[in-house]
Structures are given as structure tokens and as C-alpha cells.
N, C-alpha and C positions, 0 to 999 in steps of 0.2 A: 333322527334326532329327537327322542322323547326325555329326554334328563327335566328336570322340573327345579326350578329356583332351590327345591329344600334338598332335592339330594347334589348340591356343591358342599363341598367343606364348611362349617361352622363359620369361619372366619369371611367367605366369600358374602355371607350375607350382609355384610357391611364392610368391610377395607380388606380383600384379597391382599395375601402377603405377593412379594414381587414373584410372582412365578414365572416360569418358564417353560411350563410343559401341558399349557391348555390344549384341553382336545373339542371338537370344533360341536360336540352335545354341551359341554357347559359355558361353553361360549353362548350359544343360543337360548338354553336355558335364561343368562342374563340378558340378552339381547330381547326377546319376546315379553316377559316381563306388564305388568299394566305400567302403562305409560305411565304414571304416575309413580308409581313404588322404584322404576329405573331410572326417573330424575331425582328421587331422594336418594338412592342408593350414590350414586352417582357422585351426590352435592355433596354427602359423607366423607366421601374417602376425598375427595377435591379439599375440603377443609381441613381436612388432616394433616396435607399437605402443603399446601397454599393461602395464601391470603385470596377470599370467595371475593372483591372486590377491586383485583388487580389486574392489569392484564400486559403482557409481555407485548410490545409495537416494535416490527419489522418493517425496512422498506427493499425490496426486493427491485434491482435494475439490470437491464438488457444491456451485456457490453458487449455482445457479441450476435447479427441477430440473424435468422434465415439461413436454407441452404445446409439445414439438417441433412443425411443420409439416410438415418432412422424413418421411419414408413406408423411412425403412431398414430394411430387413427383420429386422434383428438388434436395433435396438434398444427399450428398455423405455420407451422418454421420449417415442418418437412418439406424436402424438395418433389416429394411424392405429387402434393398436391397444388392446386392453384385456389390458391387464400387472397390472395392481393398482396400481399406480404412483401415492403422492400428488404432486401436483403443490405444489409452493414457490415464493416470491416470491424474490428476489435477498438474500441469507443478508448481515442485519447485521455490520458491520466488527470489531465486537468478537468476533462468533464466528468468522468467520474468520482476526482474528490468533489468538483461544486455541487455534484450531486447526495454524495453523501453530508456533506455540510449542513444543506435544505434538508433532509430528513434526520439529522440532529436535533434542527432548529425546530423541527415540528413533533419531536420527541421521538421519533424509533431511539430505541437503543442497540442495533443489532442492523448490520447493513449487508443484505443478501445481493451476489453478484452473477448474473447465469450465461455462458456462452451456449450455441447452439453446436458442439462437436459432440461427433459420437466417441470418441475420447482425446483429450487433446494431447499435442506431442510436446516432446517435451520443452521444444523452443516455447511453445505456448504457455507449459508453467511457465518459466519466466518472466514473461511476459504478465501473468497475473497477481505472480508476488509480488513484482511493484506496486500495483493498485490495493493487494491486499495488505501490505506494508503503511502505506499510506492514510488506507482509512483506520487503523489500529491507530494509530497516531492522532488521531483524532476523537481519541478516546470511545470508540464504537467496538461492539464484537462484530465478530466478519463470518462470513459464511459463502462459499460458493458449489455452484452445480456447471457443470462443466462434461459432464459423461462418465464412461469408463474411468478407473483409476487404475492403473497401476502400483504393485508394492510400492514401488522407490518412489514414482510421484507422491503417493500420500505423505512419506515420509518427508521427503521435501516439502513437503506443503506445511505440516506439523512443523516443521522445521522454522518455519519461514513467519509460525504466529499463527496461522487460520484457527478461528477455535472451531466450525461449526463445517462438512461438508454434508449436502444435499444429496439424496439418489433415490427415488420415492421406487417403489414393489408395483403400483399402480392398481394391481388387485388381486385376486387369487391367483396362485399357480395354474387353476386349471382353466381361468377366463381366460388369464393374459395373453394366452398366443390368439384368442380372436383379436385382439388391439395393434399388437405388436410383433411381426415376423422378422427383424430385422437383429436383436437384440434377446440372448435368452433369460428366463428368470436367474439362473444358475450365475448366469454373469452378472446381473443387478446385486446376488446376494453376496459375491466375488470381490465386487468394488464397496459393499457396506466391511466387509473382513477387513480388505486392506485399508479401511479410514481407521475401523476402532484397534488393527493392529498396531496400527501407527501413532495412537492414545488421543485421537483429535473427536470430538462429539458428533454422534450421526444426528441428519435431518432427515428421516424416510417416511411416508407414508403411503396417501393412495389417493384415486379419483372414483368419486361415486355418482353413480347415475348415467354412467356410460352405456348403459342395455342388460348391464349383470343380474343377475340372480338375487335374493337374501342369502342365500348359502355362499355366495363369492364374498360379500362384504365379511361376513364370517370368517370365510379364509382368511381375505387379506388382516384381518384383525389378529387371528392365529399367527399368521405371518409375521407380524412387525412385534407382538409382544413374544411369542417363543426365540427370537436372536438372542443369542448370548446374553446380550445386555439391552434393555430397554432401551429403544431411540432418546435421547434427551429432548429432540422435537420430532414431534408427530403433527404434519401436515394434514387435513383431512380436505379433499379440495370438491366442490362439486361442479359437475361438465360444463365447461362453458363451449355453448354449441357452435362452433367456430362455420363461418358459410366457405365452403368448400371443401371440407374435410368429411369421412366418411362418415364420422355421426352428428351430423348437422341435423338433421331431423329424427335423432334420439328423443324418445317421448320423456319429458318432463319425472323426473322421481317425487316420489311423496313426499314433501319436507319434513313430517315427522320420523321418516325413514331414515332421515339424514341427522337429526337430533338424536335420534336411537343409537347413528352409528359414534357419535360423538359421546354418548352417553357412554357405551359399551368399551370404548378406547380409556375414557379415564377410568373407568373399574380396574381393568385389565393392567393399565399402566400406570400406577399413582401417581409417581413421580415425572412422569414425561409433562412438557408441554405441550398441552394439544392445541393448536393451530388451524383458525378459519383461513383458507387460503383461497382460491380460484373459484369466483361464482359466486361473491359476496353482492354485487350488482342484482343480482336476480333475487336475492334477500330479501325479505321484507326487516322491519327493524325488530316486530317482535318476535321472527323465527331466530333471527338473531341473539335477542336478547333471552330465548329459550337454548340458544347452542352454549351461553356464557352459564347459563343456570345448569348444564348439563355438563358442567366441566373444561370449556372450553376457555384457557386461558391465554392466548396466544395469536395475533393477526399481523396481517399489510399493513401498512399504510400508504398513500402517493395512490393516483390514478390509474397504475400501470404495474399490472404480475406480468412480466418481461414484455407479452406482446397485447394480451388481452386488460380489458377494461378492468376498474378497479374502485371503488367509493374514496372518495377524494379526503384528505384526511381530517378538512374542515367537517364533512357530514361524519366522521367519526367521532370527532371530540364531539359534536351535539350530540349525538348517539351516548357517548359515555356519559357527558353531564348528565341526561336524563337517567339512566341507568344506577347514578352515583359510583359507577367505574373511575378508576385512574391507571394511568399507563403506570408501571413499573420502573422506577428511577433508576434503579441496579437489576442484572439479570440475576437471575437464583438456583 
């Protein structure tokens, strides 16, 4: 990979048109960058798009918890490993509206709902359109992750109101089978077809700092912006080292590594939201408020991404008030 900043397209030097056909030289090219020239680049094409001073709030809940199939090396829900993890049945309706209620009241606009199935049947839709029925109704966008999808499930789903489904790439093609042997890439990319076949918004992105490469982050970058159509949210999550899980003692990533990767996602995808998600605890507030300067417009809020820790959403409003951020009234 030797491509250098000046031989990308004219256009790439400041607001790449939506493309879909990066090759993983000019990816890098913008990714390597002086740290500095790829957070103005970055903050460019972010304002072209967006208000530099808003930021989209999700509250993401566990209605379904433990007792995964799936063997992902990062997570706490697999049955693979011993996490401490209690395992839950599918969280009655009523605590899931009081729950969405409370993250109304504390501004998400957008209430993300996650089971542990490695895909669920179809009793289990169901079962979920009620609750996702529910919180529409309460004037929130909905969004859930739930596994594999089938054609006709997502259609049903589409059907039923969901605006947003979940199903993250996790990272390169060619890391991901050390993470995950359970599950192929081919079928990750299978279940994002049949959501945007079915005309409902993808949620997909990735987890950084699992042991990967710079050249994986790069993939997974390639990944998510060559799909047909840009994800409308782009999760960028970094490793939360869960104790009992295989990479519990993954050595720490560089956090400018991780602003780089944020950096390089909003280039690539103007129009997505790019999304602080898993490993905001381990944040400090001005690597933080370095991922917002690098395009990041999009977070959690509530203590809890389904099973792992989560900055509570009172130390977020402080965080914004200092920042002169505000959450986003309407989604865009």
C-alpha cells in the first residue's frame, strides 16, 4: 500500500463523492495521513453534512440475555465461555416500554433492542414486534439486533415499523474467522441484503482493538463503505476486555488509532452516522471529544450496551455541556 494522499481523486481531498468502490491503497493513503490534516479532512466533509455540534443519543437494552451459540471471542453471552453472565428469558413488554420511556425522558431519540439468538425463529419475531410496536408508539425510532435474518423475517419486520436493524462485519474478511468460527462473513453480509432488501436502514459496523492488524481496520472500513448502499449507522466500538472471554488480556489499542479509525469512516461515508458504541468507559473525555472533532456524531446513552458497562447518561450531558454539544431533537 504506497497510494499517497495526492494521488486520490481531486475530490477525495476534501468531501469524497459517495463511492462504492475503495480499494484498500486509498483507504490507507487517507487513514495514515498527519494526524492533523485527517481531522480537518474529516471535520470538512462532517460539516457538509451535519450540524459539527449535534449529536444523534441511543439507548441500547438487553431483552434477551446469555446462552449465545455463537463462539465470538469478545463476547460475554456466549455459551462458549464462563463470564459470570446470568442468563434471561425474553424481558416482559412492560419493562421494556418502562425502559424505553426512561431513555425518552433522558433524551435518546432511537431505542436499540438486542437478543442473544444466533437467529431467531420466527415465533420469536413475534414476539418482538410487539415491543417494537410499542416503543414506535412512543414516538422513538427502533432498531433491533437479534442475529441472522431471514428474506421474509426482515420483510416482516419492515412490515411491522422497525426503522433501523443491527448486524456489525466485526472486521476484515480475513481477521474475522480468528474471532468468530461459528458464523461466516458471507452470512453477516447475507442478513445486511435481506434488511436493505426489505427497504428497512442498516446498523453495521465493527470492533477495534481486538489484536487486528492496521490493515484489518482498513478492511473492515472497505467493508462497510463498498455495500451497495452506505450503512445509515456506522457503530465503531472499541474491545471491551470482558474476564473470561478469549481476549481478556488483548493488549490495549492506541487511542489515536481509534480516532484515525473514526476519522477515516466519516471520509468514506459522509452521510452515515458514525456511532461511539462499546468501550466508552475506558475513554477518557478528551479522546472523546477528539472522536466528536473527527466526525463522530452518534452514541449510547444508560449504563448498559446489553451486557457491558456504559457512561451513565448524567456524565454525558456534563460531557456535552462542556463540549457545547446537544443531543439531536429529530433524527436526520
Amino acid at each position: 500500500m504506497s497510494a499517497s494522499i495526492e494521488s486520490l481523486p481531486a475530490s477525495s481531498s476534501v468531501a469524497p463523492s459517495f463511492r462504492h468502490d475503495w480499494t484498500l491503497d486509498e483507504i490507507e493513503a487517507i487513514y495514515q495521513q498527519p494526524f492533523n490534516d485527517l481531522l480537518w479532512q474529516a471535520q470538512q466533509v462532517h460539516r457538509q453534512h451535519f450540524d459539527a455540534n449535534a449529536v444523534q443519543v441511543s439507548t441500547l437494552l438487553s431483552i434477551k440475555t446469555g446462552a449465545c451459540p455463537e463462539d465470538c471471542k469478545y463476547c460475554p453471552q456466549s455459551v462458549h465461555y464462563n463470564t459470570g453472565l446470568e442468563r434471561e428469558k425474553l424481558l416482559d413488554k412492560q419493562v421494556v416500554l418502562d425502559a424505553a420511556r426512561a431513555a425518552k425522558q433522558a433524551g435518546a431519540s432511537r431505542f436499540c433492542m438486542g437478543a442473544a439468538w444466533r437467529q431467531p425463529t420466527d415465533r420469536n419475531i413475534d414476539k418482538v414486534i410487539d415491543l417494537v410496536q410499542a416503543v414506535r408508539d412512543e414516538g422513538m425510532e427502533t432498531c433491533l439486533t437479534l442475529g441472522m435474518l431471514t428474506e421474509s423475517q426482515a420483510h416482516k419486520l419492515k412490515e411491522a415499523g422497525l426503522d433501523y436493524y443491527n448486524h456489525n462485519l466485526d472486521s476484515s474478511p480475513e481477521y474475522y474467522k480468528e474471532i468468530i468460527t461459528t458464523r461466516t462473513y458471507q452470512e453477516r453480509l447475507d442478513t445486511l441484503k435481506n434488511v436493505r432488501d426489505a427497504g428497512m436502514k442498516t446498523c453495521t459496523g465493527g470492533i477495534i482493538g481486538m489484536g487486528e492488524k492496521r490493515a484489518d481496520r482498513l478492511g473492515l472500513l472497505q467493508q462497510l463503505a463498498n455495500l451497495p448502499e452506505h450503512p445509515q449507522s456506522v457503530p465503531i466500538n472499541m474491545l471491551v476486555r470482558v474476564q473470561g472471554t478469549p481476549l481478556q488480556d488483548t493488549d490495549e489499542l492506541d487511542p489515536l488509532e481509534f480516532v484515525r479509525t473514526i476519522a477515516t469512516a466519516r471520509i468514506m461515508m459522509p452521510k452515515s452516522m458514525v456511532r461511539l458504541s462499546a468501550g466508552r468507559t475506558s475513554m477518557s473525555d478528551e479522546m472523546q471529544a477528539m472522536c466528536f472533532l473527527a466526525g463522530a456524531n452518534s452514541i449510547f446513552y444508560g449504563d448498559k450496551l446489553l451486557t457491558t458497562d456504559n457512561p451513565e447518561a448524567n456524565a454525558d450531558r456534563k460531557l456535552f455541556d462542556r463540549l457545547g454539544i446537544r443531543a439531536m431533537e429529530k433524527p436526520q
